[in-house]
GUKOLRO-960965 format. One record per residue (C-alpha): residue number from 1; residue in one letter; z, x, y. Coordinates in steps of 0.001 Angstrom, whole numbers. Each point is the difference from the previous one (the first is absolute). Example, Ala and Ser with C-alpha at 12.3 -4.5 7.8 and 13.67 -1.06 7.14 Angstrom:
2
SITE    k  r        z        x        y
SITE    1  A     7800    12300    -4500
SITE    2  S     -660     1370     3440
//
This chain:
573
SITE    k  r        z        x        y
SITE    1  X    12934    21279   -25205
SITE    2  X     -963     1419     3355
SITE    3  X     2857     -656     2820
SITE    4  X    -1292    -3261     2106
SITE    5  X     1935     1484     2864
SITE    6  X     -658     3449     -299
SITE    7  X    -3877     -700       -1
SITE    8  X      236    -2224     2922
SITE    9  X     1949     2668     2089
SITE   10  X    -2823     2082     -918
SITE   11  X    -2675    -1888     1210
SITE   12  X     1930    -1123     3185
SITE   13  X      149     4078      532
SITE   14  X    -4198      717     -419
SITE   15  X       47    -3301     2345
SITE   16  X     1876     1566     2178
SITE   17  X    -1332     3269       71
SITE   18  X    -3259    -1554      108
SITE   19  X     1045    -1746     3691
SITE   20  X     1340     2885      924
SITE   21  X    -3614     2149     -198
SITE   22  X    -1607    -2819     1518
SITE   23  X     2110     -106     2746
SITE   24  X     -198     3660      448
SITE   25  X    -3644       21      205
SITE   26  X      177    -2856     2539
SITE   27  X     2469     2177     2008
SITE   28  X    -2668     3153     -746
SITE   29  X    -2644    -2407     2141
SITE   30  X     2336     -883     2606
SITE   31  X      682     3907      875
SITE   32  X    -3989     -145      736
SITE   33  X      243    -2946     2308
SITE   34  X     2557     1805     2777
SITE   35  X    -2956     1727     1724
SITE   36  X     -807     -625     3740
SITE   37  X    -2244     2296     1118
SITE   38  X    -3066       50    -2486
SITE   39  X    -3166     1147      854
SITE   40  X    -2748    -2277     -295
SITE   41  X    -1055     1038    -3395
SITE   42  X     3275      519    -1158
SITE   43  X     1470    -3408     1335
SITE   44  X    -3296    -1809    -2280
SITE   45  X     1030     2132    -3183
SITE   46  X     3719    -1180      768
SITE   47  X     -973    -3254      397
SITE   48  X    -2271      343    -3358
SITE   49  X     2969     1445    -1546
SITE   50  X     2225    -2975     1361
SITE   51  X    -2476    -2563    -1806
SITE   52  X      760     1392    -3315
SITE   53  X     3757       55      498
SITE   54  X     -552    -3782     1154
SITE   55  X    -1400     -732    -3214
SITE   56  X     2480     1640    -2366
SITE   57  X     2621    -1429     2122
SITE   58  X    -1154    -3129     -268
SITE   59  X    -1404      146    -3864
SITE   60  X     4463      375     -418
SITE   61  X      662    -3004     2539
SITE   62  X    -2344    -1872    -2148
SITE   63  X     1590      588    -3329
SITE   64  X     3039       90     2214
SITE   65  X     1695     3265     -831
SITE   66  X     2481     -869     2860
SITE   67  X     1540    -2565    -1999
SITE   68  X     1137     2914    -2717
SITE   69  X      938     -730    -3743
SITE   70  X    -1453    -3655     1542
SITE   71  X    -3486     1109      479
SITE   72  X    -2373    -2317    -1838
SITE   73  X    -1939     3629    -1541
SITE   74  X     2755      150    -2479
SITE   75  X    -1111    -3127    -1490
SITE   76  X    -3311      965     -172
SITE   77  X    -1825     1101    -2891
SITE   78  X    -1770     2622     1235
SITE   79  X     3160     1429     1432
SITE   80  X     1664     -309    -3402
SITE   81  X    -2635     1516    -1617
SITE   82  X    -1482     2699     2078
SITE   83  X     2965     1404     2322
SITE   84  X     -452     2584     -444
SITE   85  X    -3396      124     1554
SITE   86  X     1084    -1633     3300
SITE   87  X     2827     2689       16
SITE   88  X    -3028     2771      -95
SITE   89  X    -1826    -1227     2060
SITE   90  X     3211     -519     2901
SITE   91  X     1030     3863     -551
SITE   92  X    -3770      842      394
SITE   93  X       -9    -1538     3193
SITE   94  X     3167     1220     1077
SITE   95  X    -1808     3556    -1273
SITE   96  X    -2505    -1021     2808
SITE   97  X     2842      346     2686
SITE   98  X     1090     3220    -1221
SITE   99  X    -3389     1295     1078
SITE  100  X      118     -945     3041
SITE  101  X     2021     3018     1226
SITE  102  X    -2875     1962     -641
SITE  103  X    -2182    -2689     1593
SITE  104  X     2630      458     3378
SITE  105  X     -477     3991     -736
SITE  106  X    -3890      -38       74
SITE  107  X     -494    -2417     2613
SITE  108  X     2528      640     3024
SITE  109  X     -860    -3538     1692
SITE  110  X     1390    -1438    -2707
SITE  111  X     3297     2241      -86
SITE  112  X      742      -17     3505
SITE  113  X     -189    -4133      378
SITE  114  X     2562     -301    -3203
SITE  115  X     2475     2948      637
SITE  116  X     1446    -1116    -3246
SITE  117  X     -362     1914    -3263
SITE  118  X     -891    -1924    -3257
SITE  119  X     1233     1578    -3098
SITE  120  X     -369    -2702    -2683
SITE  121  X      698     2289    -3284
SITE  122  X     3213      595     2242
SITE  123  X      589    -4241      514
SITE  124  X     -757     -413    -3997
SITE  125  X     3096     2263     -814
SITE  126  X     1982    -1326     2044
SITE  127  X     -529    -3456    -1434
SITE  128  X        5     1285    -3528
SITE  129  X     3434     1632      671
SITE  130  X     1162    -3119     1128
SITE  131  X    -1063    -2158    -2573
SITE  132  X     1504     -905    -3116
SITE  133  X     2992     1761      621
SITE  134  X     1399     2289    -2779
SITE  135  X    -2342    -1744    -2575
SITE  136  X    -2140     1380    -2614
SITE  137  X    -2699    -2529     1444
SITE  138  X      183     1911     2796
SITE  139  X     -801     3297    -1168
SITE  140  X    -3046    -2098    -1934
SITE  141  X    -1541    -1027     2681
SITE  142  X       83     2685     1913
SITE  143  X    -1994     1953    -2375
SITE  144  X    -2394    -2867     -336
SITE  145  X     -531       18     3614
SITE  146  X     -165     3580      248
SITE  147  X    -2587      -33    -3101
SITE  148  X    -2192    -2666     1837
SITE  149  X     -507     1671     3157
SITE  150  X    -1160     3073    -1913
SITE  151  X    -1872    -1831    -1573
SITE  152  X    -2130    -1502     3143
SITE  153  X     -460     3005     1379
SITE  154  X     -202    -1683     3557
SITE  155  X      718     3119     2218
SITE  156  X    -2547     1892    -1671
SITE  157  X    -2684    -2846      658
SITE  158  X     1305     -143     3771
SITE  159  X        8     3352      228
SITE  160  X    -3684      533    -1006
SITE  161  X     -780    -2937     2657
SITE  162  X     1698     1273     2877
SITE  163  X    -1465     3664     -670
SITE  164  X    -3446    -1499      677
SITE  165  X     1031    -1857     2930
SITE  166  X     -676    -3158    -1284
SITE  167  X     2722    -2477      983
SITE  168  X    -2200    -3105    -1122
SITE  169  X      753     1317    -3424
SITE  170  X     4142      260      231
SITE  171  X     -550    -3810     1291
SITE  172  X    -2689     -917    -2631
SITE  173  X     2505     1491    -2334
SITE  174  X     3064    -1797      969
SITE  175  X    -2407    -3215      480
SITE  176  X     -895      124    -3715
SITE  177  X     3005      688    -1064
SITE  178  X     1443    -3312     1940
SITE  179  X    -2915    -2059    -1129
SITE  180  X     1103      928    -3906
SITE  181  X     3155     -871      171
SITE  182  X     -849    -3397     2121
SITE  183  X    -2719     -850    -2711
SITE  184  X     2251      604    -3116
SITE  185  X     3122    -1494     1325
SITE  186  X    -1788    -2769     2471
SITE  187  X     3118    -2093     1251
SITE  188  X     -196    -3829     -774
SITE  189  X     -553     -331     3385
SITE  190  X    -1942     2062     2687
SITE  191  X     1403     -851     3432
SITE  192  X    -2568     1818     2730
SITE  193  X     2916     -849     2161
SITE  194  X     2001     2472    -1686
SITE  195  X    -2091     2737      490
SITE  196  X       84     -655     3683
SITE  197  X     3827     -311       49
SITE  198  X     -115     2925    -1631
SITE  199  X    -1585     1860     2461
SITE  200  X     2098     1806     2228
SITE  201  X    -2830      987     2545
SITE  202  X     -382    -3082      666
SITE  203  X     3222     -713     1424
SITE  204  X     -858     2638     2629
SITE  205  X     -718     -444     3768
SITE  206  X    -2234     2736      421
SITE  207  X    -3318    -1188     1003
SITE  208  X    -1423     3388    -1376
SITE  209  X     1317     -394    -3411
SITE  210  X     -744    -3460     -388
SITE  211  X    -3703      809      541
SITE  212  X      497     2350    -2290
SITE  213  X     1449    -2645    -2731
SITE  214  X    -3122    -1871      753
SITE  215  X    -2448     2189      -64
SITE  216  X     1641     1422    -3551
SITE  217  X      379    -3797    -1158
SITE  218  X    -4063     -268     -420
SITE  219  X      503    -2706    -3451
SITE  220  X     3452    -1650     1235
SITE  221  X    -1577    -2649     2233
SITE  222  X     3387     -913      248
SITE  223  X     2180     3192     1345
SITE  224  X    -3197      283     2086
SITE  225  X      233    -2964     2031
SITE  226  X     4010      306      405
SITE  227  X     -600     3258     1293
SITE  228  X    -2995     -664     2345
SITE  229  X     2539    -3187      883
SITE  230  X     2923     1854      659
SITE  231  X    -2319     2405     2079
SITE  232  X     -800    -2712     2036
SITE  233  X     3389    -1367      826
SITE  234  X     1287     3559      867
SITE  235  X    -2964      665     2387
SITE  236  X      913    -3630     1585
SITE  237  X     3485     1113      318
SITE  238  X     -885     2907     1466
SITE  239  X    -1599    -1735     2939
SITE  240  X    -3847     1070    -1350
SITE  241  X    -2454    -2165     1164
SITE  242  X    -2320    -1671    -2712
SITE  243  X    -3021    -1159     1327
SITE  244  X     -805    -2668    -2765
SITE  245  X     -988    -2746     1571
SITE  246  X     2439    -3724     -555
SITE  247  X     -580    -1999     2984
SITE  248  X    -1589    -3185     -969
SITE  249  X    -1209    -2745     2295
SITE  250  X     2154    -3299      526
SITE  251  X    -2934    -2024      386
SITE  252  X    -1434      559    -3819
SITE  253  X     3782    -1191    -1292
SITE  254  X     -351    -3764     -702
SITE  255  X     3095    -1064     -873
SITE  256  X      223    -2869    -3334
SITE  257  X     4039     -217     -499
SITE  258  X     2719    -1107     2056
SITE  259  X     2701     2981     1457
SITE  260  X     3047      757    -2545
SITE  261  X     2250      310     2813
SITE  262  X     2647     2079    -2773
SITE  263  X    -2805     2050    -1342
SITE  264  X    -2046      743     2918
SITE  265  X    -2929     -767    -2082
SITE  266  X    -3535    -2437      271
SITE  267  X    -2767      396    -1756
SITE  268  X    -4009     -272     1477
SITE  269  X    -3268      935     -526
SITE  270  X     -930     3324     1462
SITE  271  X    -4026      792     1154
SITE  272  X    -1295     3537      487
SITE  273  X    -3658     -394        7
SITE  274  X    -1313    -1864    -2770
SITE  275  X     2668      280    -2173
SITE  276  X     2977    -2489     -278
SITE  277  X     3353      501    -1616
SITE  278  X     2827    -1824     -507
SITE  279  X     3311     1790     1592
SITE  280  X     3408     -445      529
SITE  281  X     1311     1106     2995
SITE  282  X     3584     1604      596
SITE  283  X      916     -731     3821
SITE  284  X     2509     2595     2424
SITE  285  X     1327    -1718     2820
SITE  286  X      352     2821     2541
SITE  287  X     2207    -1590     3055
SITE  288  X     2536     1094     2476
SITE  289  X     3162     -183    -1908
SITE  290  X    -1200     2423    -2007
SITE  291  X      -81     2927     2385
SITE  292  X     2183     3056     -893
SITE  293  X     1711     1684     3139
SITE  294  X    -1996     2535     1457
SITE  295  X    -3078    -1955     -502
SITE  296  X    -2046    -2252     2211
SITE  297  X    -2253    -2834    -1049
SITE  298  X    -2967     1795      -89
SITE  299  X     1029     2864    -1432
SITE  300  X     2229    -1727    -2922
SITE  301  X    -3071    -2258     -551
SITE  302  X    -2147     3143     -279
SITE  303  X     1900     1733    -2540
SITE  304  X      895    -2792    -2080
SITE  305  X    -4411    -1096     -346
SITE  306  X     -338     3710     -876
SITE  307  X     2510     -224    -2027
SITE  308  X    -1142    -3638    -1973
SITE  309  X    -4146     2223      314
SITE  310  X     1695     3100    -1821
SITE  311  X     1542    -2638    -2448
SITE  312  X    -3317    -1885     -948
SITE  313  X    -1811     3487     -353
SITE  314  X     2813     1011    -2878
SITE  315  X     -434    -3703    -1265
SITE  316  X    -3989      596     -109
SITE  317  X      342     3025    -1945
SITE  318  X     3130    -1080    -2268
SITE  319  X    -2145    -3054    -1209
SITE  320  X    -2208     3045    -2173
SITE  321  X     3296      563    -1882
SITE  322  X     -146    -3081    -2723
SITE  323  X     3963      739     -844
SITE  324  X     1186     -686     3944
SITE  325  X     -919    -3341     -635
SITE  326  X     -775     -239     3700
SITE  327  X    -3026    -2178     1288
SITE  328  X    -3311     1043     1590
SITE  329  X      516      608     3431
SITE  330  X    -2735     -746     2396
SITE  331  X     1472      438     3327
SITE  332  X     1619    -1161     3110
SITE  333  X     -666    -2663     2648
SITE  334  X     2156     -268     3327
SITE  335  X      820    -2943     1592
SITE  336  X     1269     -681     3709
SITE  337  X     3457    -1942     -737
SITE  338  X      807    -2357     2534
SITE  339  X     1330     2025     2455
SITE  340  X     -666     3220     1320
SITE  341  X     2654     1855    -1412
SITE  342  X    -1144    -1289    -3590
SITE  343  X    -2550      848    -2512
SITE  344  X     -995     -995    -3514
SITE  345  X    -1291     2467    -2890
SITE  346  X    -1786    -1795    -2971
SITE  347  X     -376     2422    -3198
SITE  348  X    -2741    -1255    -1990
SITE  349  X     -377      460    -3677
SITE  350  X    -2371    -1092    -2061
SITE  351  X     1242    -3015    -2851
SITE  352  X     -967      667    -3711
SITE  353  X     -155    -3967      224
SITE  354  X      440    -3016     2317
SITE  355  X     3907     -974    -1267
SITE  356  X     2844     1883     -330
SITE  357  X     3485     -356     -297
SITE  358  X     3009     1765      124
SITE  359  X     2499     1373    -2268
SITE  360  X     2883    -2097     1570
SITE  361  X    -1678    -3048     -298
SITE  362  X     -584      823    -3996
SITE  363  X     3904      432      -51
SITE  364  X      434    -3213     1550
SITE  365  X    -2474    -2454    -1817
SITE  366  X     -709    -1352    -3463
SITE  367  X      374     2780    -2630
SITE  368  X    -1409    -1320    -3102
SITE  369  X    -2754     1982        4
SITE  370  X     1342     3657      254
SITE  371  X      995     2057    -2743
SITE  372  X     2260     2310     -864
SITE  373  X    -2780     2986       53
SITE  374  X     -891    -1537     3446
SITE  375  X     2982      683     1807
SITE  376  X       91     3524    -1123
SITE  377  X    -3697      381      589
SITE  378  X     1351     -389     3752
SITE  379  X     2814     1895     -214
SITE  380  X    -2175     3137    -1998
SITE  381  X    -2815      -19     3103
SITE  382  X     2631     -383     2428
SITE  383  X     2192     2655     -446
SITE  384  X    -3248     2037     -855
SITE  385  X    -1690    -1188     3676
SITE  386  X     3001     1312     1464
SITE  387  X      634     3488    -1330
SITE  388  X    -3567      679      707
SITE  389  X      822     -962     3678
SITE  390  X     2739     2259      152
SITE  391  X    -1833     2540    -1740
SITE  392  X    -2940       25     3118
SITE  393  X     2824      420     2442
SITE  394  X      754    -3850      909
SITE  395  X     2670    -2049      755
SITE  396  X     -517    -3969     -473
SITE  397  X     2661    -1289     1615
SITE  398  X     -324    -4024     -691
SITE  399  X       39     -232    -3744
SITE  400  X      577    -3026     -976
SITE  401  X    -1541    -3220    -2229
SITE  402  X    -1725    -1753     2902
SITE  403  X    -1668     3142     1084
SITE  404  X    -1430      332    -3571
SITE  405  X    -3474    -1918     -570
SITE  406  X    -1831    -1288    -2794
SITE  407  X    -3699    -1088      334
SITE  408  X     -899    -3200    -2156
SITE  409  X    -3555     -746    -1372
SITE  410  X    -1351    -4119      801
SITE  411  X     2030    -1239    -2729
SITE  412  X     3289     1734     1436
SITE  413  X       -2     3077    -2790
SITE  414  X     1263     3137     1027
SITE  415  X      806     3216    -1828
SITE  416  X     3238     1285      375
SITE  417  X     -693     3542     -861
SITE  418  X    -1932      -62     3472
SITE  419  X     2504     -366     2998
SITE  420  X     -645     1170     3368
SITE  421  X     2778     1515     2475
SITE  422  X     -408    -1900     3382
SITE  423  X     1628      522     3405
SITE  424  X     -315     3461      679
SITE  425  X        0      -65     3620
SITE  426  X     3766      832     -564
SITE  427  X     -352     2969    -1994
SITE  428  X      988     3893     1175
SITE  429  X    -1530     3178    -1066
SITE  430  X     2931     1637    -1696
SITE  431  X     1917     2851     2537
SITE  432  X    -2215    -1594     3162
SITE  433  X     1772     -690     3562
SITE  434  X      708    -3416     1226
SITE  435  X    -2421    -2249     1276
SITE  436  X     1124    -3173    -1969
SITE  437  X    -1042    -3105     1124
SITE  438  X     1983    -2805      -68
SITE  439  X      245    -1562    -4074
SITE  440  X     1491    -3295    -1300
SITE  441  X     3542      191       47
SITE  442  X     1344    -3270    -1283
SITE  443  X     2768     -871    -3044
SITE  444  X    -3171     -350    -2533
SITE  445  X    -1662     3353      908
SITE  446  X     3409     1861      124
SITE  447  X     1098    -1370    -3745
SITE  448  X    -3168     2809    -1110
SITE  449  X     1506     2802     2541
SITE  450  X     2910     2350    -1045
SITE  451  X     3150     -841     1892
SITE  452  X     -464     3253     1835
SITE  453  X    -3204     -451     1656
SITE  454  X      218    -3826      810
SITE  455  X    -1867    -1549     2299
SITE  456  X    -3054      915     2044
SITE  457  X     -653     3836    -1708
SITE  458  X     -239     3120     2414
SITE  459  X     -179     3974     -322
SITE  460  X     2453     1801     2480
SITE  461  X    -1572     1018     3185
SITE  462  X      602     4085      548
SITE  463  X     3355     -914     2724
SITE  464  X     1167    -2542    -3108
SITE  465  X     2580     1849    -1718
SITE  466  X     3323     -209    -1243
SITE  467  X     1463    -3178    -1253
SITE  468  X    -1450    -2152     2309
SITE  469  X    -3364      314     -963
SITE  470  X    -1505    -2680    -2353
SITE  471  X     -414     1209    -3426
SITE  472  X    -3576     1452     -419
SITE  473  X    -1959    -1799    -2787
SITE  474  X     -811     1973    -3016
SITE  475  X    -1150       26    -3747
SITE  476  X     2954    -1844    -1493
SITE  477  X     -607    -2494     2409
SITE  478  X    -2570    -1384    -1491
SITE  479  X     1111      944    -3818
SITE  480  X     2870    -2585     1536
SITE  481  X    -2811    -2542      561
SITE  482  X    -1466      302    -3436
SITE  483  X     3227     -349    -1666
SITE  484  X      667    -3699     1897
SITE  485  X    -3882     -687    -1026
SITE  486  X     1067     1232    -3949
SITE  487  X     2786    -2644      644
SITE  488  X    -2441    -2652      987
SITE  489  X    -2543      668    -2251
SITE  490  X     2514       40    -3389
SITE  491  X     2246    -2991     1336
SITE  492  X    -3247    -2016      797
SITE  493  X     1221    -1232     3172
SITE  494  X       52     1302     4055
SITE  495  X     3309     2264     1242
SITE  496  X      218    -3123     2592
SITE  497  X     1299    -2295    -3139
SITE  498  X     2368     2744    -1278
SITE  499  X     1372      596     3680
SITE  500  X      283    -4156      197
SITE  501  X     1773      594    -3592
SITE  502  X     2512     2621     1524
SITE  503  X      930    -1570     3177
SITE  504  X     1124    -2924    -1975
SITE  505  X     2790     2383    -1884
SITE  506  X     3195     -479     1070
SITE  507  X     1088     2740     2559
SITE  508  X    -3302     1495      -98
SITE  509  X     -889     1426     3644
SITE  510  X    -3393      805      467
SITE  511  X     -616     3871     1092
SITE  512  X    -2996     1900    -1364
SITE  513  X     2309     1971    -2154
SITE  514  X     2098    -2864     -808
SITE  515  X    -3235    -1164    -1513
SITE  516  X    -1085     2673    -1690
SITE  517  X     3306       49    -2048
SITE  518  X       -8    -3352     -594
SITE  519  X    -3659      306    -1679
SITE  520  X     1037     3538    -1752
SITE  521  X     3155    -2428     -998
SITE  522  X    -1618    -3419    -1193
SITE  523  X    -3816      414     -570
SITE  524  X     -480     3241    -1668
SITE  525  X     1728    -1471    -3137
SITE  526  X    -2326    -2622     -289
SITE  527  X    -3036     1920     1052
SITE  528  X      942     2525    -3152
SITE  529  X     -127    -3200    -2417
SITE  530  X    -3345    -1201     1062
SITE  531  X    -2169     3513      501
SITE  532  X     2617     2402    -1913
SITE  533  X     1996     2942      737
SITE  534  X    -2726     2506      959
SITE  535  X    -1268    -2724     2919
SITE  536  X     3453     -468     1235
SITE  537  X     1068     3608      179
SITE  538  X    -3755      495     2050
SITE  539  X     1192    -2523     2523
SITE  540  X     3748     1326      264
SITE  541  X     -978     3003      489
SITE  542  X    -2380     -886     3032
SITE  543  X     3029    -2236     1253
SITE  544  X     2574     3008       63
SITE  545  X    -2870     2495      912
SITE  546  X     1555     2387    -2749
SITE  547  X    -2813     2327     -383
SITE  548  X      533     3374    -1253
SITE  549  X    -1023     2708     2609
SITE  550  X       28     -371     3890
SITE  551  X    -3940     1360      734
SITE  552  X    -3139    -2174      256
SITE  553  X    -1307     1755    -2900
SITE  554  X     3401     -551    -2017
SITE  555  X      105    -4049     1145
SITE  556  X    -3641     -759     -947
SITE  557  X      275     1513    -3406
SITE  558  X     3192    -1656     -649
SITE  559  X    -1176    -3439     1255
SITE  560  X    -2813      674    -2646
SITE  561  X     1801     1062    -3299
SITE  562  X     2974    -2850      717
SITE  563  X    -1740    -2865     2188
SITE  564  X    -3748      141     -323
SITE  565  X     -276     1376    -4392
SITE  566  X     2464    -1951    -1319
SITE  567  X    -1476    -2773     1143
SITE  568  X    -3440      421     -539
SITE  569  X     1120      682    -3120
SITE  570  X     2100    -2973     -736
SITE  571  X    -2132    -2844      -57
SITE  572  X    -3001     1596    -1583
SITE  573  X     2168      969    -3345
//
C-alpha cells in the first residue's frame, strides 16, 4: 500500500513548487514595471505588456494562489487532472520573460527605462535548487521542467519575432498563451476587479503613463475609466484648470423636501430647458468660522467653490464607472447665505427614483424582510465601491451607514446590490494639500473615524510638522470606516447602540480607542457566529489596519485578497 503521508508530502512539494514559479513569473513582470522614462511607444508596449501581467496575476488571485496548499485549484478537477498542463503553460510564460533580455538588447528604450536584467532560466534554478530539498522529487521535477521548456521552444518563437521587428507578435504570443491557460483553467469566479488590483501601473501618479494604461486598455472599459479618473484627479491636484462647465442656475432648482439639518441634504425638481429631473441636493455651508489663517473671506470662499466645482466635475465623470456606485452628477448652484460672509453650494444629482433611504435607517427599523444574502449583498458592493475609490486616487472621508443610500421603487422595493456612496463634499484626493473645509465632528460621526484622525479631518499645511500637526488622513482611514460599517452590517444594528451598550459596562470610559477595544473585545465574537470566521477576520483586520505592506499599491491589494474576496466570496457559496 502506497504511504498516505509520503504521497501527501509529495503533492504539498509540486504545490509548492508550483507557487513558487508562479510567483517568480509575477516577480519576472514586476522587474518590467520599474521604468520611468519610456518613450512614447515604448511606455504603450509597457503598458500592453502590464495588461497581460494584470491578467495572469489576477487569473492566480482568482483561484487564489495566495492562499497556498488552501487555494480552491487543488480541489478542482481540472487541476487534478491536467496539472500538468497549467504547470506548462506557467514555465512557458515565465519562458516569455526570459526573452525579454533580448527584447531590452534590441530595443534600447526599453533597456534604459528598466536598468534591470531579467534572466528567468537563471530565477527557475534557483527555485528548483530550493525546492524539495534533498528529495528524489526534486531531482524529478526538475527534469520535467527542464523537458517542458524544451519542449515549447518559446525563445526560438520570440526570437524569430523580434528579428522581424514585430513586437505585436511577442505580445500576441504571450496574449495567447494567457488566454489558454485562462480558458482551460477559468477560475469559479472572474473578478474584473482583480485584474485592476492587479495592475501595478495603475497605482502610478504619472499622468504620462496613465494615458498610456488607457490608451493600451482599449477592451477594459473598466481600467479605462479608473485611469482617465485618476488622470483627472491628478490634473485637479495639480492646480490644472478644467474648463467643463458645472455651474447650474438656482432659479431652475425647485425644491420638494424639507432640509436634513444632519445630512445636509433636500431633494427638488431641477429644470434645464425642457427637461425635468428629480435631484437630491447635497448643501456646503461656506461661513466665517470656517476661515483658515492666512485667508480672507473672499479668498477662502473662492477656493473652497473651486474646490466643491473641481469636486462635481470628478463626481460627473465617476458616475460612468457603474462599480463607484456614485450618482449622476449634474452640477452646482450657489446661493447667497444670509450674510455676506456666507454662501451655500447645492450639488445636484440626478435620483434613479423619487424615495430613498439610507443605510442607517435600514439598521434601525423593522428587519423581517432582509436576508441573510442581503446583508452581504451590501457588504460585497461596499467594500467593492470603495477599493475602486481608492484605486482612482480618492479619499472618502465620511463613510458611514447614513451616508449610504438606497433608492426604493412606489411600493418601497429596493435592491440591495445597488447602493450609492453619498456625501462626498468631504472627500480628499489622496497626497493633495489642505484645503479642508469644515466636516461634522460630533460623538456619532467620530464612532466611524479611527481614534487617530478624530474629529473634523485635515491634511498638514507645508509649516505643519512635527508632532503637533494633526494626523493627515490616509487609506487606512477609511479601510477603518468600512470595518465599523462590516460591524454594522453583520450585527444588524447602528455603532450608536453598541457605543450605548459599552458605556453601560462597568468602568468603561469612553475614548476612541477605548472603543475600539471594547468592540475588538465583545462584538467580534458574536459577529464570527452570525457571518463566520472569514467575515470576522475581514472586519478585524480593517479595525487593527494590519495590512501587509506599507505602499498604496501593497494596501489596496491587501484590502482586496483579505477584506473585499473573502467576502464577496462568502455569501455567494
Amino acid at each position: 500500500m502506497t504511504d498516505p503521508s509520503g504521497t501527501a508530502g509529495t503533492a504539498l512539494g509540486a504545490t509548492s513548487l508550483f507557487l513558487q514559479i508562479f510567483q517568480g513569473c509575477v516577480d519576472g513582470f514586476s522587474v518590467w514595471q520599474k521604468g520611468e522614462t519610456l518613450a512614447s511607444d515604448a511606455l504603450i508596449f509597457k503598458a500592453r505588456l502590464e495588461m497581460q501581467a494584470a491578467r495572469f496575476k489576477a487569473w492566480g488571485l482568482d483561484w487564489g494562489f495566495d492562499r497556498g496548499p488552501d487555494a480552491a485549484c487543488w480541489k478542482d478537477d481540472r487541476f487534478i487532472e491536467n496539472g500538468d498542463l497549467a504547470v506548462k503553460y506557467v514555465v512557458i510564460i515565465y519562458g516569455f520573460l526570459d526573452s525579454l533580455g533580448e527584447l531590452s538588447q534590441e530595443f534600447p528604450a526599453l533597456a534604459s527605462a528598466e536598468n534591470v536584467p531579467v534572466s528567468a532560466a537563471t530565477s527557475l534554478g534557483a527555485m528548483l535548487r530550493m525546492a524539495f530539498k534533498d528529495s528524489q522529487e526534486r531531482e524529478e521535477w526538475a527534469k520535467k521542467l527542464e523537458a517542458m521548456r524544451d519542449e515549447a521552444k518559446v525563445s526560438e518563437k520570440l526570437r524569430w519575432a523580434l528579428k522581424e521587428g514585430e513586437i505585436t507578435k511577442t505580445l500576441e504570443l504571450l496574449e495567447s498563451m494567457i488566454d489558454d491557460l485562462c480558458k482551460f483553467f477559468k477560475p469559479p469566479e472572474n473578478d474584473p476587479v482583480a485584474m485592476q488590483v492587479a495592475n501595478s501601473l495603475l497605482s502610478s501618479i504619472n499622468i504620462s503613463k496613465l494615458n498610456a494604461v488607457a490608451a493600451g486598455a482599449p477592451d477594459d472599459s473598466m481600467l479605462q475609466s479608473l485611469a482617465l479618473l485618476k488622470v483627472m484627479v491628478l490634473q485637479l491636484q495639480l492646480g490644472a484648470l478644467n474648463a467643463e462647465k458645472v455651474d447650474e442656475k438656482d432659479r431652475s432648482l425647485r425644491e420638494t423636501g424639507p432640509l436634513d439639518e444632519r445630512t445636509r441634504r433636500s431633494t427638488g425638481v431641477f429644470r434645464k430647458g425642457t427637461n425635468s429631473t428629480d435631484v437630491l441636493v447635497e448643501w456646503k455651508l461656506i461661513d466665517g468660522s470656517h476661515i483658515p489663517p492666512g485667508h480672507t473671506a473672499a479668498t477662502y470662499r473662492a477656493m473652497a467653490g473651486n474646490r466643491i466645482k473641481n469636486l462635481a466635475r470628478l463626481l460627473k465623470w465617476s458616475s460612468r464607472l457603474e462599480d463607484l456606485r456614485t450618482l449622476d452628477c449634474i452640477g452646482v448652484i450657489t446661493r447667497d447665505g444670509p450674510s455676506d460672509d456666507e454662501v451655500r453650494y447645492g450639488i445636484l444629482f440626478s435620483m434613479p427614483r423619487k424615495k430613498y433611504t439610507t443605510l442607517k435607517t435600514i439598521l434601525e427599523g423593522s428587519q423581517d424582510n432582509i436576508y441573510l444574502d442581503d446583508w452581504f449583498k451590501v457588504a460585497k458592493s461596499v467594500t467593492r465601491a470603495v477599493l475602486c475609490l481608492h484605486l482612482a486616487g480618492w479619499l472618502h472621508k465620511g463613510l458611514r451607514s447614513e451616508n449610504i443610500l438606497y433608492f426604493q421603487d412606489d411600493a418601497g422595493n429596493l435592491s440591495y446590490e445597488e447602493p450609492y456612496l453619498a456625501s462626498f463634499e468631504y472627500s480628499r484626493e489622496i497626497s493633495a494639500p489642505g484645503q479642508t473645509e469644515g466636516v461634522t465632528d460630533d460623538l456619532e460621526a467620530n464612532l466611524y473615524r479611527h481614534e487617530a484622525v478624530q474629529g473634523v479631518p485635515e491634511e498638514p499645511s507645508e509649516d505643519e510638522q512635527g508632532p503637533t500637526g494633526k494626523t493627515p488622513f490616509a487609506i487606512k482611514h477609511d479601510i477603518y470606516s468600512i470595518g465599523i460599517l462590516l460591524l454594522e452590517l453583520g450585527l444588524q444594528k447602528p455603532i450608536i447602540q453598541l457605543y450605548e451598550e459599552a458605556t453601560q459596562t462597568e468602568e468603561y470610559e469612553h475614548s476612541a480607542a477605548a472603543f475600539r477595544e471594547w468592540i475588538l473585545r465583545k462584538s467580534m465574537p458574536k459577529l464570527g457566529q452570525s457571518r463566520g470566521k472569514e467575515y470576522m477576520n475581514a472586519t478585524e483586520l480593517c479595525l487593527n489596519s494590519e495590512f501587509e505592506g506599507t505602499s498604496t499599491d501593497d494596501l489596496q491589494q491587501a484590502f482586496y485578497k483579505s477584506v473585499v474576496r473573502p467576502i464577496s466570496c462568502s455569501w455567494g457559496r
